[in-house]
C-alpha positions as CSV (number, residue, x, y, z in Angstrom):
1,X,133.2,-9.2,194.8
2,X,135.3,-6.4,193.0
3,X,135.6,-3.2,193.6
4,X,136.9,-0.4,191.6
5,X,139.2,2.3,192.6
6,X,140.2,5.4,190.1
7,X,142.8,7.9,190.1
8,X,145.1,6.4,192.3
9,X,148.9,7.4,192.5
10,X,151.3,4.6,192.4
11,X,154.2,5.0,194.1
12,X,157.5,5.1,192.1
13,X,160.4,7.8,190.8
14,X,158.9,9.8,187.9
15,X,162.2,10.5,187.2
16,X,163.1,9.8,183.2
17,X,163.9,6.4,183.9
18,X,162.0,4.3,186.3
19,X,159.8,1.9,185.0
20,X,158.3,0.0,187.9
21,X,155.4,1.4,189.9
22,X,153.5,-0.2,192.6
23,X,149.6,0.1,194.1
24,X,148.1,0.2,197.4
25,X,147.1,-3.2,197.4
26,X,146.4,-6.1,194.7
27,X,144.7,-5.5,191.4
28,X,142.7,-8.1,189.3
29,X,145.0,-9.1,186.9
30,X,143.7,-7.9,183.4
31,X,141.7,-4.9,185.4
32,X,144.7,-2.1,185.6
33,X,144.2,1.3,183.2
34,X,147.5,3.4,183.7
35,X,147.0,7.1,182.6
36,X,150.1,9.1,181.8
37,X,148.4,12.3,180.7
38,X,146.3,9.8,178.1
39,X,145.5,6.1,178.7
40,X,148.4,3.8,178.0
41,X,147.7,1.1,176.0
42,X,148.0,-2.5,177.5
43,X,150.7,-3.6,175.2
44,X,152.8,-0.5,177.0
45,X,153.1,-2.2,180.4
46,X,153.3,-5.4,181.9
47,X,151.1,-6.2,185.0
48,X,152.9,-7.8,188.2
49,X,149.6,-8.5,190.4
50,X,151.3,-10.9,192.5
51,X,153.9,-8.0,193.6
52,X,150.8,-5.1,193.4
53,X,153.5,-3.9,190.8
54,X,153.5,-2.6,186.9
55,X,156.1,-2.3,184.6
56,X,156.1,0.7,181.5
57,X,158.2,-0.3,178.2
58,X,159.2,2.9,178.6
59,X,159.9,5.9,181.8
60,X,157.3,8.9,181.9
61,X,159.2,11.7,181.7
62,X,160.2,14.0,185.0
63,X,157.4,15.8,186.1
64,X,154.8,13.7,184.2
65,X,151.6,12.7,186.4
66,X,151.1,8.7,186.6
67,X,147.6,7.5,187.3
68,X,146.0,4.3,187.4
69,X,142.6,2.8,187.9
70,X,142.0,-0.9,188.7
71,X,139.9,-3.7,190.2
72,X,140.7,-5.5,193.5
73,X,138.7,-8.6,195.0
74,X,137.4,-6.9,198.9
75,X,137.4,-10.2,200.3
76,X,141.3,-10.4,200.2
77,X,141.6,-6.6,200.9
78,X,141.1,-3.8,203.1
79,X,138.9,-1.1,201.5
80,X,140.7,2.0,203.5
81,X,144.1,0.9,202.3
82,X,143.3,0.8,198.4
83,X,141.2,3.8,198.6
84,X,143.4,5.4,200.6
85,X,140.9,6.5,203.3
């Protein structure tokens, strides 16, 4: 089974030039919305589920707020740790 988690920071320099962010614990591939301000669009990033990683064509800004929602499978994961509980 999946479960959902929302408005998670990823951890990563929003600093105007990093591009690579990384979650809590491993997403479902195809399942990761990243929200800087707006939604991204998927063609703006590449997912790296293997790594819990994501990678933005392009740096948010300094200051900017990076959010992401995603799927992960519970059987392989510890609820606490994605939700941050």
């Amino acid at each position: 089974m999946t479960i959902e988690v929302s408005n998670v920071t990823p951890t990563g320099a929003v600093d105007g030039s990093n591009t690579l962010f990384t979650l809590p614990s491993t997403f479902v591939s195809g399942s990761l919305k990243v929200y800087i301000g707006l939604r991204v669009d998927p063609s703006e990033y590449t997912e790296l589920p293997e790594s819990n990683q994501f990678s933005l064509n392009s740096a948010p800004l300094l200051g900017e707020s990076v959010l992401v929602d995603y799927e992960f499978d519970d059987s392989s994961s510890d609820v606490t740790t994605a939700t941050g509980s």
